[in-house]
N, C-alpha and C positions, 0 to 999 in steps of 0.2 A: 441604398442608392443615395437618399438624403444626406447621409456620414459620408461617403466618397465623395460628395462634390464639397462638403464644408471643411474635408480634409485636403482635396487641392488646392479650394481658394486662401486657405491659410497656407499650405506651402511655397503657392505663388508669391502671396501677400511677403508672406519670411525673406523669399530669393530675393525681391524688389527692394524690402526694406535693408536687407545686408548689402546691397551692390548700390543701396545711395548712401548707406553709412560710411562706406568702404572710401567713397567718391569725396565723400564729406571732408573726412581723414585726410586725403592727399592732399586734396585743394588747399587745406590748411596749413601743409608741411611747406606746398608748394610757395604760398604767401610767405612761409617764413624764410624762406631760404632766401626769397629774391628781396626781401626785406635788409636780409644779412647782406646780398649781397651790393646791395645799393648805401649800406652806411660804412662800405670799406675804403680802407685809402687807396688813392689813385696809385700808388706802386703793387699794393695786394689784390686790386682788382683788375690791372692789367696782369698780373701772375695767374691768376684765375681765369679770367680769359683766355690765354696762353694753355691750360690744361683742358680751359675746354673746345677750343675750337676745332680739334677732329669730330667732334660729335655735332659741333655747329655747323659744319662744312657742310653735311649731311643734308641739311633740312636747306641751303642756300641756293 
């Protein structure tokens, strides 16, 4: 019984740690992107915007 409960809370412990690794990872992509997309010229960021405001629409 003492191995099944040390074998859940390491499984728990696993799923938690993978799903703020996972979290960690995007956040980062996320930073970079809008990073990118804040040092672009004013002609390629209105192009960009233009591609994406079907998806912006969405959320307005």
């Amino acid at each position: 019984m003492k191995t099944n409960k040390k074998f859940a809370w390491l499984l728990l412990v696993a799923f938690i740690g993978s799903g703020c690794a996972a979290m960690n990872r995007l956040n980062a992509e996320y930073e970079e992107e809008m990073t990118r997309i804040e040092n672009l010229s004013p002609e390629d960021k209105a192009e960009w915007e233009a591609t994406q405001r079907p998806y912006l629409d969405e959320f307005e």
